[in-house]
N, C-alpha and C positions, 0 to 999 in steps of 0.2 A: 458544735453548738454555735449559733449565730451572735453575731455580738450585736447587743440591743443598744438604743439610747440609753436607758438606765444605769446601764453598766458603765458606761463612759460617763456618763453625769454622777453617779458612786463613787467611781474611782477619783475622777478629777476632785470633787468636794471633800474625800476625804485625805487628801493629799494636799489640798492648798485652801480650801475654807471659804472664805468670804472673796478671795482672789477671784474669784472662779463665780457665774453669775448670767443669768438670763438665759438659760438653756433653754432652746424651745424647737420642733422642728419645722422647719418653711420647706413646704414641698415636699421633695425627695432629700432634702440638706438638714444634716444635726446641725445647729448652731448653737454659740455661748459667746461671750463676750469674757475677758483678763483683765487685769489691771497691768498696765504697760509695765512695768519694772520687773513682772513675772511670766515676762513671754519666751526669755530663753527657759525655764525652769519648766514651762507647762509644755513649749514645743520637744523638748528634752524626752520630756517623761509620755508624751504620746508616741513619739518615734521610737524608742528603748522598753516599754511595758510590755512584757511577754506575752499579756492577754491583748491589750488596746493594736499594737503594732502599726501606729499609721506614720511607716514607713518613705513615705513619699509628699514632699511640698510641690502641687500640682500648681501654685500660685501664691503670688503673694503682692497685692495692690496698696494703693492710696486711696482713699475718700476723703472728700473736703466739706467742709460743713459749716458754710462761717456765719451762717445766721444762727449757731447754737448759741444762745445765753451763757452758758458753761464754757467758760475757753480751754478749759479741759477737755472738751468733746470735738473740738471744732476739727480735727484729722482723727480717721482710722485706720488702724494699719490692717490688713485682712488677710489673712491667712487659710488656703482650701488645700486641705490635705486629706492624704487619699492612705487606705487598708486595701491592697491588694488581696489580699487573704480571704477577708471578708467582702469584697470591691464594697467598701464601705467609706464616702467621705463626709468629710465633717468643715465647719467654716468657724474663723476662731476671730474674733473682731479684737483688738485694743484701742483705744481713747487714748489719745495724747493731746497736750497744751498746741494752741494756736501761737501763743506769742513766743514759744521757743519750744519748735517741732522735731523730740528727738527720742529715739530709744533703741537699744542694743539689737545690735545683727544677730541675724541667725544664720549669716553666710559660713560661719565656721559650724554648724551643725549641718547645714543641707546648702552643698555646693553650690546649686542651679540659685539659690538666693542672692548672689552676687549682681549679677544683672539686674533684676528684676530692683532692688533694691538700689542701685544705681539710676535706675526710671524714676523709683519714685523720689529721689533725692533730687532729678533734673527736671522734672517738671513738677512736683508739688514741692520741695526746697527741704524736706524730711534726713533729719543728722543720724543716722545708722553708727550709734558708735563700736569702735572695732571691727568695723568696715576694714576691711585692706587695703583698700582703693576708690574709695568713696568719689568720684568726680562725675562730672556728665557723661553721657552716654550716646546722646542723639542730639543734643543744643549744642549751638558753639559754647566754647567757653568763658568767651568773652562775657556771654550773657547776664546777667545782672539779675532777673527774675525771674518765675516759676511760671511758664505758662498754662500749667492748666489749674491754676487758684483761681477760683469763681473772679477774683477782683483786679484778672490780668485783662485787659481790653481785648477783645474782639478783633479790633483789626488796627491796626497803624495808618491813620488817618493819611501819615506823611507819603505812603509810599506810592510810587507811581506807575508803579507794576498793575496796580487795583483800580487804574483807570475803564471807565466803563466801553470806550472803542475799542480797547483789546480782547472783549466779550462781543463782540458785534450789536451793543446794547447803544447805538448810536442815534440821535432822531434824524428822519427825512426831512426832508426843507421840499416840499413841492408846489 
């Protein structure tokens, strides 16, 4: 038997309630949105359900959002996990706080999380707690700021590398 949207939007609602929220499908992708404090509890219970079984975190990103009103909205953590059984995936959003960007790993349920979670902690500034090793991954360390936060600058005015004769973008004099 095929496993429908319904079924996974049944189970999950009846298992977590009001948590659990905005099911709808785009495209070929189930989507729903959590409430952040019950993302180890929901990813848990999709990975371990003997009917649901989605087995596999194919991804897990950062979105920024900081013209939200809500600074509760202003980062999402995004989660696309996959049903091999059924090749059925699904995409699970959480809303977390702008002014202190933080919520529990899921590297101790699905391994491959470690990295990716490391990403979004070095370039959007996101606190994974229970992390094992929470630090950068691709920025130096030195670093101070998150470069991909809509409100990190573009380019560094100071540098001199980004001179325009090193592009051969230089004017003739004739």
């Amino acid at each position: 038997m095929a496993l429908e949207n319904t079924d996974i939007q049944n189970r999950l609602t009846e298992t977590f309630g009001e948590s659990v929220r905005n099911f709808q499908q785009e495209k070929d992708l189930f989507s729903f949105e959590m409430d952040a404090d019950k993302n180890t509890a929901v990813i848990l219970f999709l990975k371990n359900n003997e009917d649901l079984k989605f087995q596999f975190l194919t991804s897990l990103f950062t979105v920024h959002y900081p013209d939200d009103s809500n600074a509760d909205r202003q980062f999402a953590i995004v989660y696309l996990m996959h049903n091999w059984y059924e090749n059925k995936r699904i995409r699970i959003k959480a809303f977390i706080n702008g002014e202190k960007p933080e919520i529990k790993t899921v590297s101790n349920i699905f391994l491959c999380a470690n990295w990716m979670e490391r990403e979004s902690y070095d370039f959007y500034g996101i606190d994974f707690k229970g992390h094992p090793q929470l630090k950068r991954i691709l920025n130096m360390d030195e670093m101070i700021s998150h470069p991909m936060r809509k409100e990190f600058p573009m380019e560094d005015s100071g540098r001199t590398d980004k001179d325009d004769r090193f592009f051969g973008r230089t004017t003739i004099n004739l």
